[in-house]
C-alpha positions in Angstrom: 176.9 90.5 170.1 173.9 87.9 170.5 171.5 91.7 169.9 173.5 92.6 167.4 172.5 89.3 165.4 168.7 89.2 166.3 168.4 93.1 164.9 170.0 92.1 161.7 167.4 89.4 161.1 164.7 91.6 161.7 165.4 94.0 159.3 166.3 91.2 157.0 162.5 89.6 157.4 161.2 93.2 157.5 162.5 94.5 153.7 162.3 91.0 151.9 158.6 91.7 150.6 159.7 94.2 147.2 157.1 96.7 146.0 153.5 95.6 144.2 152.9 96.4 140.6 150.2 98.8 139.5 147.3 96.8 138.2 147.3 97.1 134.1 145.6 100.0 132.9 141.7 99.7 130.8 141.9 99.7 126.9 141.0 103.2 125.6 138.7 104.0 123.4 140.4 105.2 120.2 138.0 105.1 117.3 133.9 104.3 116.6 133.0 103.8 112.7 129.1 103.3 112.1 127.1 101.2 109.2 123.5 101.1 108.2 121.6 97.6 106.7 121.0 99.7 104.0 121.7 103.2 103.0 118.5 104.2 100.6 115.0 103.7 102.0 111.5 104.3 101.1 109.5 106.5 103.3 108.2 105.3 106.0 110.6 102.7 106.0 113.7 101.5 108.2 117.2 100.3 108.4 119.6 99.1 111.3 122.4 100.5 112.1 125.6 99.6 114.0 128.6 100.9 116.3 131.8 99.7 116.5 134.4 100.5 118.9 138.0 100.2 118.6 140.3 100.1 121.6 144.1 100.6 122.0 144.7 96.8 123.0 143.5 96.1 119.1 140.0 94.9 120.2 136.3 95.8 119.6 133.4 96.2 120.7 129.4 96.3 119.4 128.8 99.9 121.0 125.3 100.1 119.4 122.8 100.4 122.5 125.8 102.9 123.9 125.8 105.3 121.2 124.1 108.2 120.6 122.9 108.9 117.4 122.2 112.5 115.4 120.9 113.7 112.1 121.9 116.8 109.8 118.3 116.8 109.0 115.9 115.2 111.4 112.8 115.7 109.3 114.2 113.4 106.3 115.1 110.8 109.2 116.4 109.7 112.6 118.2 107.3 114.4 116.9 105.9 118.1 119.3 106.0 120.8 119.4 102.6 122.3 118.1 100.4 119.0 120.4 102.3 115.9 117.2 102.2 114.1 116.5 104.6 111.1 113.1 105.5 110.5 113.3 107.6 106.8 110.1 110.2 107.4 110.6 112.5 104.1 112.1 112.2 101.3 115.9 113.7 101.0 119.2 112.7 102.8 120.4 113.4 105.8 123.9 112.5 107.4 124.1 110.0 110.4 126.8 110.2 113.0 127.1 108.5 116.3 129.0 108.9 119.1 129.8 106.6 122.1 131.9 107.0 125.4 133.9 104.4 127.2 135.4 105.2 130.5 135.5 108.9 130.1 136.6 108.8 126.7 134.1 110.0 123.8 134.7 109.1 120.5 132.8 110.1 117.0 132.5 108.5 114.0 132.7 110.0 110.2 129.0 110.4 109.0 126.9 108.2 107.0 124.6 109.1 104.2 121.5 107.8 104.0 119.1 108.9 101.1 115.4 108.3 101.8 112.8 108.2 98.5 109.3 108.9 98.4 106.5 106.5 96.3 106.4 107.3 92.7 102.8 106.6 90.8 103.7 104.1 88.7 99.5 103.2 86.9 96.4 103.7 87.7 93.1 101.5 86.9 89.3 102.8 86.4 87.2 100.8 87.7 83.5 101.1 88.1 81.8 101.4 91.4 78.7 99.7 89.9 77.1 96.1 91.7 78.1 94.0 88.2 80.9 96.2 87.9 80.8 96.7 84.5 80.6 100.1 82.8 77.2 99.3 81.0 74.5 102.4 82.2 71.4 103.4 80.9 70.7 106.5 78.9 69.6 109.5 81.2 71.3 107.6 84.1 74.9 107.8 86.3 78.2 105.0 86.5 80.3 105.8 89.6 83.8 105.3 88.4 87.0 104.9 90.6 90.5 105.6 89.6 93.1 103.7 91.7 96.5 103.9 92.2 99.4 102.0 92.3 102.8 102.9 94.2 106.6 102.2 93.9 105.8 100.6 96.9 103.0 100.9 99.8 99.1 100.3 99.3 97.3 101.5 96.3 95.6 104.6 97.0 92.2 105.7 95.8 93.0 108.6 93.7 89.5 109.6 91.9 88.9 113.1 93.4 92.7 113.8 92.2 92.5 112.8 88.7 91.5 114.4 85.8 89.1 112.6 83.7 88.5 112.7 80.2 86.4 111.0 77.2 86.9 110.1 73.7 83.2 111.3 73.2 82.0 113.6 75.4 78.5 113.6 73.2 78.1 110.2 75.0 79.0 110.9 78.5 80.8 112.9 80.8 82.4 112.3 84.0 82.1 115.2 86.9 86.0 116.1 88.1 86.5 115.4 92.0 83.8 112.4 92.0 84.2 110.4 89.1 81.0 110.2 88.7 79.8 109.2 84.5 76.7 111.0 83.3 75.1 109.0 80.4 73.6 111.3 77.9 72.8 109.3 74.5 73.4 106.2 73.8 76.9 104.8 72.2 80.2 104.0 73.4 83.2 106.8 74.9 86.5 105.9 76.1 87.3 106.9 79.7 90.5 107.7 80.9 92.2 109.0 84.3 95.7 111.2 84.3 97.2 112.4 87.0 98.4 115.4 86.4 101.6 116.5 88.2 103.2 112.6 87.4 101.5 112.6 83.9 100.3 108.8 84.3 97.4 107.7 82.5 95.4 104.7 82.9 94.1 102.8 80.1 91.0 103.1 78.6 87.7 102.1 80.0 85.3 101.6 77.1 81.7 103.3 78.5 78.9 101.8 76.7 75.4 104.1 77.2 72.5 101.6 76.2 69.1 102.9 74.6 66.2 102.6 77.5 63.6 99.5 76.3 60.4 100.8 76.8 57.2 98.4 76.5 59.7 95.4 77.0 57.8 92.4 78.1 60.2 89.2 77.7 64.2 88.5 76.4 65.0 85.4 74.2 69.0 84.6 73.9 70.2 82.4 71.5 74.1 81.4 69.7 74.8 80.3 66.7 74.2 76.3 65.8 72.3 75.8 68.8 69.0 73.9 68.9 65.6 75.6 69.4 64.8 76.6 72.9 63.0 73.5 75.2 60.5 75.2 77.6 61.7 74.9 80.7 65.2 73.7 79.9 68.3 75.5 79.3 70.2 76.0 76.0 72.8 73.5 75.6 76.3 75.0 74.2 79.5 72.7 74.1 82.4 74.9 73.3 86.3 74.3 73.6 89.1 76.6 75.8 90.0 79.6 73.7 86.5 79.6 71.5 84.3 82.5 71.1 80.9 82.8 70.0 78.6 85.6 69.8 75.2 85.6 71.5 71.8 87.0 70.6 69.1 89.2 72.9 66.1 89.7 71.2 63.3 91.7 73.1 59.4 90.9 72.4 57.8 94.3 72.8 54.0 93.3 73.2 54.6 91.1 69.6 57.1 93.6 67.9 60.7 92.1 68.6 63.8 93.9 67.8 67.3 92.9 68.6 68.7 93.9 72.0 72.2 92.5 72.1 73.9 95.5 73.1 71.4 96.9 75.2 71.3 94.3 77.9 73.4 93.2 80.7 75.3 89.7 80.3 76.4 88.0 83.1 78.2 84.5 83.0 78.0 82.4 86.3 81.0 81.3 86.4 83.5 84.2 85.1 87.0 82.0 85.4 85.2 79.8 82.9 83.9 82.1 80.5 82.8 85.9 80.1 80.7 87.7 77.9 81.6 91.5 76.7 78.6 93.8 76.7 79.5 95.2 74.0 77.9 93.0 71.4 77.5 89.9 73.8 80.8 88.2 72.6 81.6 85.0 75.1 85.0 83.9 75.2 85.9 80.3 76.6 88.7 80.5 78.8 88.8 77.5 81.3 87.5 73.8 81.5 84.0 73.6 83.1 80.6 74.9 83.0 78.4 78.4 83.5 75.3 79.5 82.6 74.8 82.9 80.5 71.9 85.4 81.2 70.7 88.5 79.7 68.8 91.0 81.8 67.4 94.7 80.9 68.8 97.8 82.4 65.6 99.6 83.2 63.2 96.9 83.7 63.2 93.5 86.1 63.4 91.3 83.3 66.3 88.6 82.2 66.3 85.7 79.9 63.3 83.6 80.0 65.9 80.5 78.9 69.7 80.6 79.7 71.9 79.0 78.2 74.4 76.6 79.6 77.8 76.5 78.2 79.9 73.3 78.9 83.8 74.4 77.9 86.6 71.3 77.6 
């Protein structure tokens, strides 16, 4: 009897324990949708994307450094595994999917379209290549001329071998296609322009002055209106106020025969912000408070004003 007893406490102690529960199973991967920074891009250019997963316990999860990424056209653009970044190489559009796996279980998301746009030519500027960079040259003599581009977006691009070139007045000047290079053939003025052809943007016009040569020129005298005679060895004194113009005077002394020069000569102004003169006809304009000194000096010959004359603008 006492046996009997201790057996059925054994097997009682021995079966008391139950059965242990399966641990809880991992969320599955059920969906992955994508989205870009921005869908439309300039060449060159590059927007982020991002991966999201969704999981069957309602969660999710930034999957971006796990995806992979493809293109329906990898020459418009790509995305690199490990960043999501789009780099747009062409323009076009091209279709982005990516796809990301999570514990054997792949999932791919619906495609996004990203359209990538090349620079459009939206002016162009001539400009002259010369050291006062104006477009003043002497008869029988060159101008290098630039044409230079501006983009959509990106750096300007020097476009003068591209453009086609053309003047108002071809008697004047002419300027070689491919170099931009002016030829000055008699003297007068001719309107330069720069199109580019397959866009069909044109730049303004650059006014091309041609000035006679000055042989036998010995000494300039400048002068403006309602100023006082010349001091030797001091500067003309001109007091003018913002906004004012006023036309100089060159007069060249050819060994005691003196004829008038104005548009023949190079003006400068020492100060531009304050003041400029046009070549064409030696017109100043005041455009600043303060203080610059005008010369004249001859194309062909090493000789400038004997006087200047100082212009004081308030």
């Amino acid at each position: 009897m006492l046996m009997a007893i201790v057996g059925f406490i054994a097997i009682g102690c021995s079966g008391g324990g139950g059965t242990t529960p399966p641990p809880p199973l991992d969320p599955t991967l059920t969906g992955l949708t994508i989205a870009a920074s921005a869908t439309t891009v300039q060449v060159g250019n590059t927007a982020n994307f991002a991966a999201t997963g969704t999981f069957s316990d309602g969660s999710t999860q930034d999957l971006t450094n796990q995806a992979t990424w493809t293109t329906s056209n990898p020459a418009i653009g790509t995305v690199a595994d490990g960043t999501g970044v789009f780099t747009g190489s062409a323009a076009g559009t091209t279709d982005i999917t990516g796809t990301a796996t999570v514990n054997g279980v792949a999932q791919t998301s619906a495609a996004v379209t990203m359209t990538v746009q090349a620079a459009t030519l939206t002016s162009i500027a001539v400009e002259s290549t010369n050291a006062a960079g104006d477009f003043l040259v002497l008869q029988g003599s060159t101008l290098g001329l630039r044409a230079t581009g501006t983009f959509s977006f990106g750096p300007t691009q020097d476009l003068t071998g591209t453009v086609q070139w053309g003047e108002s007045n071809p008697a004047i000047g002419t300027v070689a296609e491919g170099t931009g290079v002016f030829t000055a053939l008699t003297p007068g003025v001719t309107n330069v322009t720069a199109t580019d052809v397959s866009s069909g943007t044109v730049s303004p016009q650059r006014a091309v002055r041609v000035t006679n040569p000055l042989p036998g020129l010995v000494a300039i005298a400048i002068n403006a209106p309602g100023t006082a005679p010349p001091v030797p060895g001091q500067n003309i004194q001109l007091a003018l106020t913002v906004g004012q113009t006023v036309n100089f005077t060159a007069t060249g002394n050819f060994g005691g025969a003196f004829n008038d020069i104005t548009s023949d000569v190079r003006w400068s102004s020492s100060d531009p912000t304050v003041g400029f003169v046009r070549n064409a006809g030696g017109a100043f304009t005041a455009l600043k408070a303060g203080q610059t000194i005008i010369n004249a000096q001859a194309l062909d010959a090493p000789i400038e004003a004997g006087t200047k004359i100082t212009v004081t603008v308030k």
